[in-house]
C-alpha positions as CSV (number, residue, x, y, z in Angstrom):
1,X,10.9,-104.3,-38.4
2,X,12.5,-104.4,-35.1
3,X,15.0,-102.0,-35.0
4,X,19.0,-103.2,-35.4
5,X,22.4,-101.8,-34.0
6,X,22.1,-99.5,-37.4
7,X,20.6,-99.8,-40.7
8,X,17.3,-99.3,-39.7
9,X,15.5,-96.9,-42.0
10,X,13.0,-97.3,-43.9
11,X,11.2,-96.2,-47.0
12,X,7.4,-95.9,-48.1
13,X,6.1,-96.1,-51.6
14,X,2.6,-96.1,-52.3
15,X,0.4,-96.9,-55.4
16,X,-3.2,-97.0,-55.5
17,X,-3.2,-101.1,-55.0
18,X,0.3,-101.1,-53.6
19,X,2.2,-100.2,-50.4
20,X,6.2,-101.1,-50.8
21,X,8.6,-100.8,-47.3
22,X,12.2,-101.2,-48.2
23,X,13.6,-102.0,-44.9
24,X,17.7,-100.3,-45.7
25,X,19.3,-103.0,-43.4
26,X,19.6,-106.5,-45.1
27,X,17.3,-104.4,-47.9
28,X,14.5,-106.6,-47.7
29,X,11.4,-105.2,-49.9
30,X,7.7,-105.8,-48.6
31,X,5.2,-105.3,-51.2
32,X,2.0,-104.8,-50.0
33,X,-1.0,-105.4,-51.7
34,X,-3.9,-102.9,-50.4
35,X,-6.5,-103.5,-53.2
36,X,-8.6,-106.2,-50.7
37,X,-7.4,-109.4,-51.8
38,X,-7.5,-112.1,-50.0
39,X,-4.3,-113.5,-48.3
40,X,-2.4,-116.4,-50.4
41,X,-1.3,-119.4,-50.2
42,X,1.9,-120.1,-50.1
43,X,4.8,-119.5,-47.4
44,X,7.0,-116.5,-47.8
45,X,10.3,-115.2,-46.1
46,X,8.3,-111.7,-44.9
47,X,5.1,-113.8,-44.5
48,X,1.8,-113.0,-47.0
49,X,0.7,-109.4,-45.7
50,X,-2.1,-107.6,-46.7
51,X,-2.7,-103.9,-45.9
52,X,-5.9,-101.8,-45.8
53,X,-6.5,-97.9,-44.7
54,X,-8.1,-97.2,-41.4
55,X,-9.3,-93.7,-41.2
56,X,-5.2,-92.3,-41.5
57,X,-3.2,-96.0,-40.3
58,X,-2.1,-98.1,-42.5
59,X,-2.6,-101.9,-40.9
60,X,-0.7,-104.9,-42.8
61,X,-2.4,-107.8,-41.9
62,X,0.8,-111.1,-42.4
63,X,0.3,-114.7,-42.1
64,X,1.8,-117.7,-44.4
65,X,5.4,-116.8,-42.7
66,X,7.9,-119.4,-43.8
67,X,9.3,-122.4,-41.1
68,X,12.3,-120.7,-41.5
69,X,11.8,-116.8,-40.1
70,X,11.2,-116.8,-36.7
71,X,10.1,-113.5,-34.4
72,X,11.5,-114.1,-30.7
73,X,10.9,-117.8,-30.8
74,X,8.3,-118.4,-33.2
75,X,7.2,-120.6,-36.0
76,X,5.1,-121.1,-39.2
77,X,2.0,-120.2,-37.2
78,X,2.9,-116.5,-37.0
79,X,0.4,-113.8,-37.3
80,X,1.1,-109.9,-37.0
81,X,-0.9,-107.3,-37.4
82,X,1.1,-103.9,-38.0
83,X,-0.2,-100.4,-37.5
84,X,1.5,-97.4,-39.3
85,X,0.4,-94.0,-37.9
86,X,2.0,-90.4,-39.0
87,X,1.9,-88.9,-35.5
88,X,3.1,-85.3,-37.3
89,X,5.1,-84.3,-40.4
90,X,8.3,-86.4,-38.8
91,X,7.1,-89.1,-36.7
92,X,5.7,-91.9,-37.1
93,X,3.9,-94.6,-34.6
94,X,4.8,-98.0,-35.5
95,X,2.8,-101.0,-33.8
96,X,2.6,-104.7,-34.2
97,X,0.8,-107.7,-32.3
98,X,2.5,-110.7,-32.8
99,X,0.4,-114.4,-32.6
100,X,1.4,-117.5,-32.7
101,X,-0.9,-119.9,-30.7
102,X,1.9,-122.9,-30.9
103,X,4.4,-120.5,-29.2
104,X,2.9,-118.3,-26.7
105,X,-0.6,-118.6,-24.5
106,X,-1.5,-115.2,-26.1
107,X,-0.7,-112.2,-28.6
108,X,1.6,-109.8,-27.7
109,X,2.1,-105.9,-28.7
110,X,5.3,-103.9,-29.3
111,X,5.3,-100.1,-30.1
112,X,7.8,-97.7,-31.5
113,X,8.4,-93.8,-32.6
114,X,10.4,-93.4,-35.9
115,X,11.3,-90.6,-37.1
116,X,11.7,-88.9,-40.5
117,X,15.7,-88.6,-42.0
118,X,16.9,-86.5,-44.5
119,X,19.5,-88.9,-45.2
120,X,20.4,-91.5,-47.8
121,X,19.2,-94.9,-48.0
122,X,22.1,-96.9,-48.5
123,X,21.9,-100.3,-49.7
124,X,23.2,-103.1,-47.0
125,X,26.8,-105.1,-48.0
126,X,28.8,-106.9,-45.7
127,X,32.0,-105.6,-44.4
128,X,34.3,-107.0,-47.1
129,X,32.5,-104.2,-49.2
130,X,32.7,-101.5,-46.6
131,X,34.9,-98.2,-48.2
132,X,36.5,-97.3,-44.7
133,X,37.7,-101.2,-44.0
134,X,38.9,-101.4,-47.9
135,X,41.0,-98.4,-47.2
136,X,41.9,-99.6,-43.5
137,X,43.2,-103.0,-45.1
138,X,45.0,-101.5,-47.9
139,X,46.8,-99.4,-45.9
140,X,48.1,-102.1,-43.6
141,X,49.2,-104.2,-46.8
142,X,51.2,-101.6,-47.8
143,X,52.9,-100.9,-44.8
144,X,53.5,-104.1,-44.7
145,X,55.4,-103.9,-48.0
146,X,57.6,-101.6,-47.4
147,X,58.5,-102.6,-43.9
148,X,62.3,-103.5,-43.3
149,X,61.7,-107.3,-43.1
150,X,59.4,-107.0,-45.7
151,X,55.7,-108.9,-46.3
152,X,54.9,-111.6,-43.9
């Protein structure tokens, strides 16, 4: 959840057992359970997270992160714990304390402000699928066409 070049928004569902963050860049989907089941088993992508309500923050508890996802160097041992806190009707306090005892001599914290968009959620796709670059190369191929020496 580290923000990227662009991309970054996000978008909250909640259920009564369930908290879902579709994250709009790479649209990877978290779904959280918050009904106070134990963590899993088995190693996921976006880790195992559980969430549970304190007072008005939401805290998703991860562990069980693949070998494969790393966070700033590191491994399987991974364990965040994220807080999510409405600050007012358009921001939001995001904060998460990153462990991994293999990796560093002690846990770490990042924070962040987002803030509410009235904009679309689009879904991610590589260039190759971008409008403006379709048009751009299109464009070029025809002038190319209908140049005097012709295609090349």
């Amino acid at each position: 959840m580290i923000p990227a070049p662009y991309n970054d928004n996000l978008l909250f569902f909640q259920t009564r057992d369930h908290v879902a963050i579709l994250n709009e860049n790479i649209h990877d989907s978290r779904i959280v359970p918050v009904d106070g089941r134990r963590h899993g088993t088995i190693r996921q992508w976006m880790g195992d997270g559980r969430g549970r309500w304190e007072g008005d923050t939401l805290v998703i508890d991860t562990t069980n992160f693949s070998s494969k996802v790393s966070l700033r160097g590191s491994g399987e041992h991974l364990h965040i714990v994220e807080r999510f806190k409405r600050i007012d009707a358009d921001s939001l306090e995001y904060q998460f304390t990153a462990e991994d005892p293999i990796v560093w001599v002690s846990p770490w914290t990042a924070s962040l402000s987002m803030r509410r968009t009235r904009n679309p959620t689009f879904e991610f796709a590589c260039h190759e699928g971008n409008v403006r670059s379709m048009e751009g190369l299109l464009r070029a191929a025809r002038l190319q066409d209908t140049a005097p020496s012709g295609p090349r």
